[in-house]
C-alpha positions in Angstrom: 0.0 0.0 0.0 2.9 2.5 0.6 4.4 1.9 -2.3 1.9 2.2 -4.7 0.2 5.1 -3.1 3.6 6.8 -1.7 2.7 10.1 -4.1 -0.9 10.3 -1.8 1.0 9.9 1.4 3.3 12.9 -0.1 0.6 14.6 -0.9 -0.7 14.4 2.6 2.4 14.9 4.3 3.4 18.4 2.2 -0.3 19.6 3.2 0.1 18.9 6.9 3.5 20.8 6.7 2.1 24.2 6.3 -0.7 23.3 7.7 1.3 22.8 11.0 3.8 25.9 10.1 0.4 28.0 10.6 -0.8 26.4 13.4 3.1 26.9 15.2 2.9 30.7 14.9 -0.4 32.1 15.3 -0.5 31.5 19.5 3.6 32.0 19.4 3.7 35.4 17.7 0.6 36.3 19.6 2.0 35.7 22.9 5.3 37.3 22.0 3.7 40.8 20.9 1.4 40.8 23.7 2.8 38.7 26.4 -0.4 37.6 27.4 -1.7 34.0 27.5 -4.9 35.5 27.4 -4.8 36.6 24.1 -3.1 33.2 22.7 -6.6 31.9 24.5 -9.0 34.7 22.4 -6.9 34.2 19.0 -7.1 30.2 19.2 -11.0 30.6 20.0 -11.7 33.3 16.5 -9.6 31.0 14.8 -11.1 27.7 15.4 -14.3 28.6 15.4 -14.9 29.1 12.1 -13.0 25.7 11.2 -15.1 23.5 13.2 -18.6 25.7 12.2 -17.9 25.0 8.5 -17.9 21.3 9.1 -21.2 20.4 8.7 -21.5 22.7 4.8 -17.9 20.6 4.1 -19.5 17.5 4.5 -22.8 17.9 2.4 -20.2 19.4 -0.2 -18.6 15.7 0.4 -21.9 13.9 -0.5 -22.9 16.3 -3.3 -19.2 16.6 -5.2 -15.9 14.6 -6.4 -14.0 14.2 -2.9 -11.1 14.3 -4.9 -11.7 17.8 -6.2 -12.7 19.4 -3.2 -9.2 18.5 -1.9 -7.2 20.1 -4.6 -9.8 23.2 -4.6 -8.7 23.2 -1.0 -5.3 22.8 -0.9 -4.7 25.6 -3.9 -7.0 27.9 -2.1 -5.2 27.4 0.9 -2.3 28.4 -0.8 -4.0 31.8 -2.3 -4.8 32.9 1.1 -1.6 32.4 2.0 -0.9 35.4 -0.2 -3.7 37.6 0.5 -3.0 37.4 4.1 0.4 38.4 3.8 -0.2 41.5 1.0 -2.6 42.6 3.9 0.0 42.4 6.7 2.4 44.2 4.7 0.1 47.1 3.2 -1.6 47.6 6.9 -0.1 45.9 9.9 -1.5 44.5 13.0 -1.1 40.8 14.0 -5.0 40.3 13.1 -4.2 39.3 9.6 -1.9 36.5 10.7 -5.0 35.3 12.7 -7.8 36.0 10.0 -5.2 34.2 7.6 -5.6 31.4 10.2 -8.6 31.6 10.2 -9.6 31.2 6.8 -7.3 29.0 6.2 -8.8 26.5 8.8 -11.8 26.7 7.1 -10.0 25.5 3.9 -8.6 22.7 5.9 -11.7 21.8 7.2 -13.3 20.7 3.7 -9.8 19.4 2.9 -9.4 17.4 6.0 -13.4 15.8 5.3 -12.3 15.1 1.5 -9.4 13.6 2.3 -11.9 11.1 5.0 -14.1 10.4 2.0 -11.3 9.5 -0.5 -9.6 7.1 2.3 -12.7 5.5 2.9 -13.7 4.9 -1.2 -10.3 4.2 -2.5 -9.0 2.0 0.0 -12.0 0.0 0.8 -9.7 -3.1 0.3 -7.8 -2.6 3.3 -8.2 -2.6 7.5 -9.7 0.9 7.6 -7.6 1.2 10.7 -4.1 -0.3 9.3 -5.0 3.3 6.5 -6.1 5.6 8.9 -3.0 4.6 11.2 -0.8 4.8 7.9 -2.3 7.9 6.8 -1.8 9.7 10.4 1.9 8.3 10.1 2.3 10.2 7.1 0.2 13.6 8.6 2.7 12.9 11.9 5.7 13.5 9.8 4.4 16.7 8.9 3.1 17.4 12.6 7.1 16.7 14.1 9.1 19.1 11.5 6.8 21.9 11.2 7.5 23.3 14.3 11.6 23.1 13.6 10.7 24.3 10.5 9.3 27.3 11.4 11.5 27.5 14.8 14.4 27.6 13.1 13.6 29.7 9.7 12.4 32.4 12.7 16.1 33.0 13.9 17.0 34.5 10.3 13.3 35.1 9.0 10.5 37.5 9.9 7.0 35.4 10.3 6.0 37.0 7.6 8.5 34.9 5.3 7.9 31.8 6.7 4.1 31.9 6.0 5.4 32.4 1.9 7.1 29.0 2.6 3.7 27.6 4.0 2.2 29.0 0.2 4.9 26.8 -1.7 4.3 24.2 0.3 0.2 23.8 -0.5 1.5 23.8 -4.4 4.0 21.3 -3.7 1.3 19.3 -2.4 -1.2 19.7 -5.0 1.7 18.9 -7.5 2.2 15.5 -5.5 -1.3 14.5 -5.5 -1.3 14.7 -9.3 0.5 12.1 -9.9 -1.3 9.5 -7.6 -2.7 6.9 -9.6 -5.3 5.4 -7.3 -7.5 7.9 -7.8 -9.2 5.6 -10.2 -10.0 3.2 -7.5 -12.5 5.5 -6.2 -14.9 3.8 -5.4 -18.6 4.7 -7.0 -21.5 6.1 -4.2 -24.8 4.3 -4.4 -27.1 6.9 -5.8 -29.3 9.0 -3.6 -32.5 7.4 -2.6 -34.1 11.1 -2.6 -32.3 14.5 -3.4 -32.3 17.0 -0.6 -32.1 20.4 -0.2 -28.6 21.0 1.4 -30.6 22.2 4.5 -32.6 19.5 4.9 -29.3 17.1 4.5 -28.3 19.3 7.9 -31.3 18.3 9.0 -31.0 14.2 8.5 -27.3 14.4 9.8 -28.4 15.2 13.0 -31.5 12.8 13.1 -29.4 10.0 12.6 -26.7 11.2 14.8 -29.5 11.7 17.7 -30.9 7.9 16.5 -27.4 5.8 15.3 -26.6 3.7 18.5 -23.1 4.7 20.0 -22.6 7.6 18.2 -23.7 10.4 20.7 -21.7 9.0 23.1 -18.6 8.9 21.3 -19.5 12.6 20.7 -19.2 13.7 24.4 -16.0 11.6 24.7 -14.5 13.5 21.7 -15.8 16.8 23.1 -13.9 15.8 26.4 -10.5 15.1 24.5 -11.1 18.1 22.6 -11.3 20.4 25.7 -8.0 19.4 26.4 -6.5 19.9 23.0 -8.2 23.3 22.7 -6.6 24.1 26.3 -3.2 22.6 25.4 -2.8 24.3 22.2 -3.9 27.3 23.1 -1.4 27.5 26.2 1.9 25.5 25.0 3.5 28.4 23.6 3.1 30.7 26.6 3.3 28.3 29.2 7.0 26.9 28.0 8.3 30.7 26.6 6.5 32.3 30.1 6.0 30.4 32.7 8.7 28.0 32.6 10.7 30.5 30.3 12.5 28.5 27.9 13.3 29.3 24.5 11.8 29.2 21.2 13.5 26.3 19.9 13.0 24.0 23.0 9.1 24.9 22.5 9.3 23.2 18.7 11.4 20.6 20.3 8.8 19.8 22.9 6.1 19.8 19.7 8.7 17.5 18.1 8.4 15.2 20.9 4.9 15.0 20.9 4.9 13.9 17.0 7.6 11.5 17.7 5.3 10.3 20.6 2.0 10.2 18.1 4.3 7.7 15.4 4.8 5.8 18.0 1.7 5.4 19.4 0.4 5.2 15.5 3.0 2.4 14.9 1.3 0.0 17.6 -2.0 0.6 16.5 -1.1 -0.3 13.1 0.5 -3.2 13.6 -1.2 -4.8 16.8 -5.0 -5.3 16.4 -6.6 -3.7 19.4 -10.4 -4.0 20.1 -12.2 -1.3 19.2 -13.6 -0.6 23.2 -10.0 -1.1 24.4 -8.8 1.4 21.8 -10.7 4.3 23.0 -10.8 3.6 26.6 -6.9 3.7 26.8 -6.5 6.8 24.7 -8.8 8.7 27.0 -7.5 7.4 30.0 -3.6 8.0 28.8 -5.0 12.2 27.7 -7.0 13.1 30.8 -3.5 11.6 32.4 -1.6 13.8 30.8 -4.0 16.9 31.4 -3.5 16.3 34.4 0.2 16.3 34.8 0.2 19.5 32.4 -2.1 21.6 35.1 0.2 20.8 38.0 3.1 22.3 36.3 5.2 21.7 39.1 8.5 21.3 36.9 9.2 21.7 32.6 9.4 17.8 32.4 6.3 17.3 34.7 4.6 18.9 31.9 6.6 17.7 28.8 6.0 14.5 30.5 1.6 15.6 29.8 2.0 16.5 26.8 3.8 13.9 25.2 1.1 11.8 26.3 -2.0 13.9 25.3 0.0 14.3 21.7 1.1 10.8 21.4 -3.0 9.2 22.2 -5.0 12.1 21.0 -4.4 10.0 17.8 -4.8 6.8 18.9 -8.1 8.6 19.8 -9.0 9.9 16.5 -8.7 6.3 14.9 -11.0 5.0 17.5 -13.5 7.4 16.6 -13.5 7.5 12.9 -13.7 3.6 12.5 -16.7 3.7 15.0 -18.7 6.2 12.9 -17.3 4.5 10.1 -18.9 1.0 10.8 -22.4 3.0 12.0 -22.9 5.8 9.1 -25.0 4.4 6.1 -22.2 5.2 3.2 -24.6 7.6 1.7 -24.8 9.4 4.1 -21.2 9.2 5.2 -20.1 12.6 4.2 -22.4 14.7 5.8 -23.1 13.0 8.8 -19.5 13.0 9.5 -19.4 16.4 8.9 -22.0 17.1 11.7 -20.3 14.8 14.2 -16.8 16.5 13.7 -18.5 19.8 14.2 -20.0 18.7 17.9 -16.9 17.0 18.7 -14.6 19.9 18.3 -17.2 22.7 19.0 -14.8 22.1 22.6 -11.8 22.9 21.1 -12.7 26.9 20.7 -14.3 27.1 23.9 -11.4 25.9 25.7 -9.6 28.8 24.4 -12.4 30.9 25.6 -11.9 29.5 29.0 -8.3 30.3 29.0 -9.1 33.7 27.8 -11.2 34.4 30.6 -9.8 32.0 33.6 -5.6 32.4 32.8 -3.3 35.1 34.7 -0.9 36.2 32.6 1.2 33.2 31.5 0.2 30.8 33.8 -3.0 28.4 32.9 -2.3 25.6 35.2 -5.9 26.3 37.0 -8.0 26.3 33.9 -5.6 23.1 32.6 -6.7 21.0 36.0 -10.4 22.0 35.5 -10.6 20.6 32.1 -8.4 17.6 33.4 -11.8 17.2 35.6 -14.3 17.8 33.8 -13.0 15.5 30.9 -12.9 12.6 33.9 -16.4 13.4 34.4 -17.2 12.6 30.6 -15.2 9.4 30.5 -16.3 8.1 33.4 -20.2 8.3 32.5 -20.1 7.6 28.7 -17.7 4.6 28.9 -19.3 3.1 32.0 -22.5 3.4 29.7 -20.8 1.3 26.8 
């Protein structure tokens, strides 16, 4: 499978890259003009918002048009937003065009990232679907671990502003990879639709059949749980290694580094040793509220590298759990915009986390507001997996 389809995983990796570049400087430049973890809390809630909003629109798009070329529309606009964002910085100023270039982009990654979910599921339908997704997360973690020394390092001699132009080329390099993937003729054909819907009403049967599929609500309030904690982590990496425990830059990427290294790792096993699906999910969650935990006592730097390697490393194992359970429950055609709706609730957490931080966090310390989440996500786990 890797060989034949390496110029997919290329593809994938590339996109992740400046996907991740973004990601790495929105809450870091934020938090260095401002010095303020507060405000890496309010520019990580405007710009995930937005992303996980769209969700829902991305995935009747899914349903309604080629997968395929929603992904390259996707990645190319991506890349054109790039650009606009940083004319606009230039000609006026102000770090709110690196976060409305966020922003936007997210939204772009949002239909890329539910494109790329519908063309895994049709055109490797021969395969474990969690030996690709574990492959496919591989490829996206390789990405994930040098973005942040990418853009560390290209900082020391760079202004931000030059690094998001590398981000641009990036996107194109990607596209470029993708076109010479030949399995896009093993896309598999949808059954046609029993009745054609207006795209509200589509809204509309998502959610029925998320409120009626068995299982499926409750992996949403487990997802929202791990999702508070992402939202929280990313949101307050940046200030809590620079500020409170005031180390440098580069040992901030090297700490993302080590959660990426921690993720292929954690992806590896899955891959290769066949877990129950039950056992999957309850030992992610377990493993990330851990870590939450050990990331709000911030009682020393590796106390809390020691969290967040482990909330990085099983937030994946995680997402494979929960994308091969809606996989084996969602009628396939309905796939796209059901998933769609169920990747809106579950990350609808992620933004108010940052929120929370916003409101709750004193200057660059968030260890109060990181121990509350820690608690309320035990509070999840322990009533929707005791339910199971």
């Amino acid at each position: 499978m890797l060989v034949r389809d390496r110029a997919f995983f290329a593809s994938m990796f590339l996109t992740v890259l400046a996907d991740q570049i973004l990601l790495f400087l929105v809450p870091l430049v934020i938090f260095q003009i401002t010095g303020n973890v507060a405000w890496s809390g309010l520019a990580f809630f405007f710009e995930t918002l937005p992303r996980y909003l769209t969700f829902p629109v991305a995935g009747v798009l899914c349903d309604r048009f080629p997968p395929v070329l929603l992904l390259r529309i996707s990645r190319l606009l991506r890349a054109a937003a790039c650009v606009i964002g940083i004319t606009g910085q230039m000609v006026f100023g102000g770090v709110w065009w690196l976060i409305g270039l966020s922003a936007v982009v997210g939204i772009l990654t949002t239909q890329g990232m539910l494109a790329l979910e519908m063309v895994l599921v049709r055109a490797f339908s021969d395969q474990r679907f969690e030996k690709v997704a574990s492959y496919g997360q591989l490829a996206s973690q390789m990405g994930v671990m040098l973005a942040p020394l990418v853009a560390a390092y290209l900082m020391i001699f760079w202004p931000w502003e030059a690094v998001v132009v590398v981000a641009t080329g990036l996107f194109v390099l990607a596209d470029v990879a993708f076109v010479f993937w030949p399995g896009q003729t093993r896309m598999e054909n949808l059954p046609p639709e029993r009745e054609q819907r207006h795209p509200v009403a589509d809204l509309k049967h998502a959610l029925l059949l998320v409120w009626r599929l068995p299982g499926l609500m409750r992996a949403i309030l487990q997802a929202s749980g791990v999702n508070l904690i992402i939202g929280a982590t990313l949101a307050t990496a940046a200030a809590m290694m620079t500020g409170f425990f005031a180390q440098s830059e580069q040992t901030y990427a090297w700490l993302q580094v080590g959660g990426a290294v921690a993720t292929l790792a954690v992806l590896s096993l899955t891959a290769h040793v066949h877990l129950g699906l039950s056992t999957l999910g309850r030992t992610a969650y377990a493993l990330i509220c851990v870590g939450a935990v050990l990331t709000g006592l911030g009682a020393h730097p590796l106390v809390y590298a020691l969290g967040f390697l482990l909330i990085a490393g099983f937030d994946k194992m995680f997402n494979i759990y929960v994308r091969t359970l809606r996989k084996e429950i969602i009628p396939p055609e309905d796939f796209g915009k059901t998933t769609g709706v169920i990747i809106c609730l579950n990350n609808l957490s992620q933004p108010l986390a940052g929120l929370l931080v916003a409101l709750f966090a004193a200057g660059d310390d968030a260890r109060v507001v990181l121990l509350g989440l820690a608690a309320v996500m035990a509070v999840l786990g322990g009533v929707t997996f005791r339910r199971r």
